[in-house]
Each structure stands twice: as structure tokens, then as C-alpha cells.
N, C-alpha and C positions, 0 to 999 in steps of 0.2 A: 427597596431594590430587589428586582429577579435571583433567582437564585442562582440562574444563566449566567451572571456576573459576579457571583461571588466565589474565594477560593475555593477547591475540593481537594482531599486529600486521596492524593493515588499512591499507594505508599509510603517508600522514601523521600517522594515528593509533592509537595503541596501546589497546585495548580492554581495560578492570579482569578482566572475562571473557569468557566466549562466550555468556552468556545476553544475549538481544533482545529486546526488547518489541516486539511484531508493531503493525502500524497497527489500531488501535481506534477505529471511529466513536463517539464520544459525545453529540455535539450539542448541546454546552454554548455556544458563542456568543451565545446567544437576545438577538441587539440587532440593531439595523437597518442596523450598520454590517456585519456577520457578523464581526466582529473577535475574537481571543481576549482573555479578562480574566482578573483575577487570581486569580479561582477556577480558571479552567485550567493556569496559572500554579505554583499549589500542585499539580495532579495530576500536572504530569510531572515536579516536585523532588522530591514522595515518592517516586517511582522511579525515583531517581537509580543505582539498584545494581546497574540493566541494565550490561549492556558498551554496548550498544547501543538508544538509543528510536528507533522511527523513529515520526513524528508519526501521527495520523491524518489521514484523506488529506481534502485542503485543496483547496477547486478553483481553478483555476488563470484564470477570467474568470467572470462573473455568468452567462455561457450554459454552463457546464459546471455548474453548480449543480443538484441535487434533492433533497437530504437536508438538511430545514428546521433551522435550526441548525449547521451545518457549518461551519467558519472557510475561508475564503480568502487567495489572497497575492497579489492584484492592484491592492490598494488600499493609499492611504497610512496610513490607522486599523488594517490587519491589518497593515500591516507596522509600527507601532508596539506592537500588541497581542502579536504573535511575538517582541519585542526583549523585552517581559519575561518570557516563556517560557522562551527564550534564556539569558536571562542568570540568572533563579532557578534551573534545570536547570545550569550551568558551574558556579555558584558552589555545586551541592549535591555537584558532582562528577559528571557526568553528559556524553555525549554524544547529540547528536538532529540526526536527517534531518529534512527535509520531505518529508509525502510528497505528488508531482503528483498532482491528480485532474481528471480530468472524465470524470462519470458516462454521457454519453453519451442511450442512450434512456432512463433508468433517473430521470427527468424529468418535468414537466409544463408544458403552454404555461401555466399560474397561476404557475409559478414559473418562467418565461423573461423576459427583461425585456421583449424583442417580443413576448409572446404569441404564439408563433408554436410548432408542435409540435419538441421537440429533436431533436437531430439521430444518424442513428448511419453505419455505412461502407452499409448498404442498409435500406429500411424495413422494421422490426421493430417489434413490440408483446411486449413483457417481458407475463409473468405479473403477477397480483397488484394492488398498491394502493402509491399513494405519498400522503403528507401535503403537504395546500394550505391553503392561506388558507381554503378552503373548507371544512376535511373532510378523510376522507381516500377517496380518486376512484381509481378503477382505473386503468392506465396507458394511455397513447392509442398510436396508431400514430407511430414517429420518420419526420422526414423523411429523405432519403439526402443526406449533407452535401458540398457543391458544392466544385470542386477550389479556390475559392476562398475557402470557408471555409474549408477543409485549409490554407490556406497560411496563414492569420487564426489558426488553433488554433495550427500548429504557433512560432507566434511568441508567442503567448500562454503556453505551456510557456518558451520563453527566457525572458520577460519575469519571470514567476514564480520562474524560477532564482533570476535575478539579484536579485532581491526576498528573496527566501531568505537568498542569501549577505550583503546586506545586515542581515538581521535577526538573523545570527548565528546561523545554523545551520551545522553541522558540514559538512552535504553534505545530497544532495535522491537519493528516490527515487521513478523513472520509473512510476507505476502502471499496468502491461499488459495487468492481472487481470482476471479477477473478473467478467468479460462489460461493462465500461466500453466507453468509446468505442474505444481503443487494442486491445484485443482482440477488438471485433468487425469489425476490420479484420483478425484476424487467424485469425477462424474461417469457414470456407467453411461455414457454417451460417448466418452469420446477416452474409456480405459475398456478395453477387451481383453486384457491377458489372463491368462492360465497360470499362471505362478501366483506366488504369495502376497502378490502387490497385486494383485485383480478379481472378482465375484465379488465376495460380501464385501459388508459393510466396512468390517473389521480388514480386511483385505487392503481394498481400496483406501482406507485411511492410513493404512502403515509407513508410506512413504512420509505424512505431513508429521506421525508421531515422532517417527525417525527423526527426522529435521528439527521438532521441538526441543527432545532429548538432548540433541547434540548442541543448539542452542544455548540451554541452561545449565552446560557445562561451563559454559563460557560468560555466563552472566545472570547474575539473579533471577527468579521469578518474577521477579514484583518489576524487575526494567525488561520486559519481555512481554508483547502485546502480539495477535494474532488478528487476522484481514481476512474477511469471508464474504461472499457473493453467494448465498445460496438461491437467488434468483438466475437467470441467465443471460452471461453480459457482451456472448459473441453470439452470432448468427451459426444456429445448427448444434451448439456445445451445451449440453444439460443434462439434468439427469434425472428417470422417468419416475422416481419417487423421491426429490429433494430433501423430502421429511423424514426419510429414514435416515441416509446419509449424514447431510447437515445436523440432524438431532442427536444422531451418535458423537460426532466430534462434536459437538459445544457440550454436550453431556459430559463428555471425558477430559474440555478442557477445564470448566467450572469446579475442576476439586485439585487444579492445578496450583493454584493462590498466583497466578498471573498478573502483570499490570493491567491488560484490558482484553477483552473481543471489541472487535470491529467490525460490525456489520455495514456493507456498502451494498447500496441498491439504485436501480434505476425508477425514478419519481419526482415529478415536475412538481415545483413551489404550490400552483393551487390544487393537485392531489393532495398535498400531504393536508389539508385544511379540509377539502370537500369530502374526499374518500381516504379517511385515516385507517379504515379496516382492511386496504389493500398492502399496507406495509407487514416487513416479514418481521419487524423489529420486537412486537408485544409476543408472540410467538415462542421467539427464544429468548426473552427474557427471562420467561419461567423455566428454561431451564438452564440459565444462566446464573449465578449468585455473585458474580464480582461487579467492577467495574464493564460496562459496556457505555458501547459507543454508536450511535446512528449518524449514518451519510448517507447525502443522496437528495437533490433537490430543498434542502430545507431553508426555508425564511426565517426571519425573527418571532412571528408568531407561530408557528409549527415547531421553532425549538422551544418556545416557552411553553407550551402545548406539551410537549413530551417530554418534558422535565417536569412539569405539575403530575404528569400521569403517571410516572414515577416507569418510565416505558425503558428512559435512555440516563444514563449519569452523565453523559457529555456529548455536545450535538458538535457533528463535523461542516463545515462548508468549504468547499473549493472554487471554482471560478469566480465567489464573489471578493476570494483573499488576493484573486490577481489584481483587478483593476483598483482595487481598495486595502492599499498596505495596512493602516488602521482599524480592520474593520470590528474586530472587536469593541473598540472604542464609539465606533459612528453607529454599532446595533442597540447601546450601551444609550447613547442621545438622540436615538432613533430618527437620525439621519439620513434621507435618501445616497442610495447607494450608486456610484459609479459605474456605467455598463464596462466591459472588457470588449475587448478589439480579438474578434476569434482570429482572425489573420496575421495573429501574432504569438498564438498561444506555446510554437514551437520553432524555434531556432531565429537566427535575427539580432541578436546583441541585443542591448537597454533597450529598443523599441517596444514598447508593451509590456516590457519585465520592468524596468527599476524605474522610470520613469512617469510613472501615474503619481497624480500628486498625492 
């Protein structure tokens, strides 16, 4: 048998395999509390066959919110709504992160509770369109967020740990990615400020240390994983020397004793097979020494591929975990896998969430 399918020990915790369930928005809460219910409840015990679920990313106070539908863990109804996540997901056999969010500019003042425009590390206008009460409205210009809100976020991240561990999750991951808040403190593309938290290296990563810090006050090392795009995952949002930035913080995370890094990149199933030298994954490996994690377009044979090569300790897949509750299992008897229905991927009840056989 692959090694893909045999347990790994991450810690305190021993994983059934190395296959992940990457974080998946779905935007199934559609209630006013944004709490998770028992239909979310049933999506992450059907795939219980992960080694590894890590949640979809949950924001972390009502101002990190812009993805209408998205569950939270700052409240006492999400942290009731997570216990029976939790606890259907343990009793199915299963382990699951939280994952921290806050989206940053990637927001609307309709959906800030001050109406007031969201915040990012310098003012930015993301491309495109977000869903409001309204409609769905182009996105606006973010304010630059005040050293005192940084200090308001970064304890908002504790708070939700702690919330977390309360509700029974395994462990919580840090989301860095994705051009959010936490990453655009960390891209001289879209951070310009003159204070402490902007130029170098060291600079621009303080905000994500901050949040570490405050983190593993609240929860072991070892249940505390961190999510990195050091590639570029919005149109316009990057940053002009990735390899210094990005190489500093996994330098500085790597003597953490953490549960994981998570690298997430954009790369279609026959990239990662034709052109394996275009991934960022071997890269920071080396300068990585813990558990790490690859996602991002991957097959069965590209994650047997990067686990021979000793590149990755655990391969993530996402949309193949939608329309294939089992899929661990069917990669396992190398079974053709189920397509997903993209016109379902968010909002909608059972249709396309619990109902794939």
C-alpha cells in the first residue's frame, strides 16, 4: 500500500492517512445568527476519510466578514452550531481544524456592521463583485487599518482559538492566503505603509507574528497549522520579490514546532505531472523542517508523486472532496472519481453539498 494511505503522526495526533480536505467555502449558514446547522453537520461526517478536514474558513469577528453565508466563531450560537460539527465529524471518525478568517478588503460597508468601508494593511480595491443585501455591487476602496484596530484583530484571532478549542476542534488554522487581510500585510503590492507594520521584510510580517503569538496562547503548537499562497491568488495583489518575504516567514515559522504549513497554489492536475518544476512546494521545503502540506490541483498520481519525493508529508484536495464524500477511500481503490456541479458550490441547501452519493 502507498504511503498516501497509511497513518501519519502529526503530533498529538495520529492521522488514518495523508489525504486533507483543503478549506472549502460553501456558504451554507444562511441564518442570521451565521452559525453552522445540522446540514453542515452531515457535510463534514460524510468525509470523515480525510486524515485531515480543515474547516472552511470561519471569520473570526463580524468585521472580518464578506462571504454572505460563511459561519463564524465569535459568537455563542457558532460556537454551539461547531459543537455539533465536532462531535458528528469524531463520532464518524474524523479529525478537523478551524479555519481563522478574515477576508480583509475582499468586503463591503452593506456587510460591515458600521457601515464603514473594510479594512486592509494599505488602501486597496480587489477586482470584481461581492454579494449584499443589495445585489451583487462591485467592490469599494478598503480603508488602511489603524494600529489599533491591529491590536482589536489580533485578539479577535485569540478569542476565536479559544472558541474553537472550546467547541471541539482538533486544532485551528492561521489563514495567511489568499490576498485576506493577513496577506496583504504581507505583500509589498498591496501594503504601503510607513509605520511598523510596512517596508521590510520583518515589517510586513509582524502583523501575521502578532496573530501567531496570540494564537498559541490559546492553544498548543503542535494543534496550530498556518495557510500560505506565496504565489498570486487575486488579480493585481502580489509581491515583487515573493522569495524574500515568503522565505522569511516559513524560515521563522519552521523553528516554531507547529502542526503544519500549508502551502496553497494555483496548478491544474496535468501541470502538476508534466511540469512538476513549476510548483513553489520543493522550494520551501527546504526551508521548512515540520509537517508540510501541498494543495492545489492535485491527482492521485501527483500526490503519490510528491510523497515519494519526499516534497510534501500530506497532499490537500478540494473540489474533488465535494462531489466525492469518500474520496479518500475511492483514491485508495482507484476509482473513477465523480465530477461536482460548479453551480452549486455556494449557497442552495443539500443540492450539491450532502447529496452526492
Amino acid at each position: 500500500m502507498h504511503s498516501l494511505f497509511l497513518p501519519y503522526p502529526m503530533g498529538p495526533l495520529c492521522l488514518k492517512n495523508r489525504i486533507v480536505m483543503a478549506p472549502l467555502t460553501r456558504r451554507r449558514a444562511e441564518n442570521g445568527d451565521l452559525a453552522p446547522n445540522e446540514l453542515m453537520a452531515t457535510y463534514y461526517a460524510q468525509r470523515a476519510t480525510a486524515g485531515l478536514i480543515v474547516s472552511e474558513g470561519s471569520q473570526i469577528s463580524p468585521l472580518a466578514y464578506g462571504y454572505t453565508g460563511s459561519p463564524g466563531c465569535y459568537s455563542p450560537e457558532q460556537v454551539e452550531g461547531w459543537k455539533r460539527v465536532t462531535t458528528r465529524l469524531h463520532e464518524a471518525g474524523g479529525i478537523i481544524f478551524l479555519q481563522l478568517w478574515h477576508v480583509g478588503p475582499f468586503s463591503h460597508p452593506l456587510l460591515q456592521p458600521d457601515g464603514r468601508p473594510p479594512v486592509s494593511a494599505s488602501p486597496v480595491k480587489p477586482t470584481g463583485e461581492v454579494l449584499t443585501p443589495r445585489g451583487r455591487l462591485p467592490y469599494e476602496t478598503a480603508r488602511e487599518i489603524t494600529p489599533e484596530e491591529i491590536r482589536r484583530t489580533v485578539q479577535d484571532f485569540a478569542r476565536a482559538t479559544r472558541l474553537a478549542m472550546e467547541a471541539g476542534f482538533d486544532g485551528v488554522e492561521v489563514h495567511a492566503a489568499h490576498a485576506y487581510l493577513i496577506d496583504q500585510f504581507l505583500m509589498g503590492g498591496t501594503n504601503r505603509r510607513t509605520d511598523d507594520y510596512g517596508g521590510s521584510v520583518e515589517n510586513r510580517a509582524r502583523f501575521l507574528f502578532e496573530v501567531v503569538d496570540a494564537v498559541l496562547r490559546e492553544a498548543p503548537a503542535r494543534r496550530v497549522g498556518i495557510r500560505l499562497s506565496p504565489k498570486p491568488f487575486k488579480e493585481g495583489m502580489d509581491d515583487p520579490d515573493p522569495r524574500a518575504i515568503y522565505g522569511y516567514v516559513v524560515e521563522q515559522l519552521s523553528g516554531m514546532n507547529l502542526a503544519y504549513l500549508h502551502l496553497s497554489e494555483k496548478m491544474e492536475p496535468e501541470e502538476r505531472l508534466s511540469r512538476p518544476g513549476k510548483s513553489i512546494v520543493p522550494e520551501y521545503r527546504r526551508l521548512y523542517r515540520g509537517t508540510l502540506i501541498s494543495c492545489g490541483g492535485h491527482s492521485l498520481e501527483s500526490a503519490r508523486d510528491m510523497i515519494d519525493r519526499g516534497e510534501a508529508d500530506l497532499i490537500a484536495f478540494g473540489k474533488p472532496f465535494i462531489s466525492n464524500p469518500r474520496l479518500a477511500e475511492l483514491l485508495k481503490e482507484e476509482h473513477p472519481l465523480a465530477p461536482w456541479d460548479k453551480d452549486t458550490f455556494y449557497h442552495g441547501g443539500a443540492r450539491g453539498y450532502t447529496d452526492y452519493p
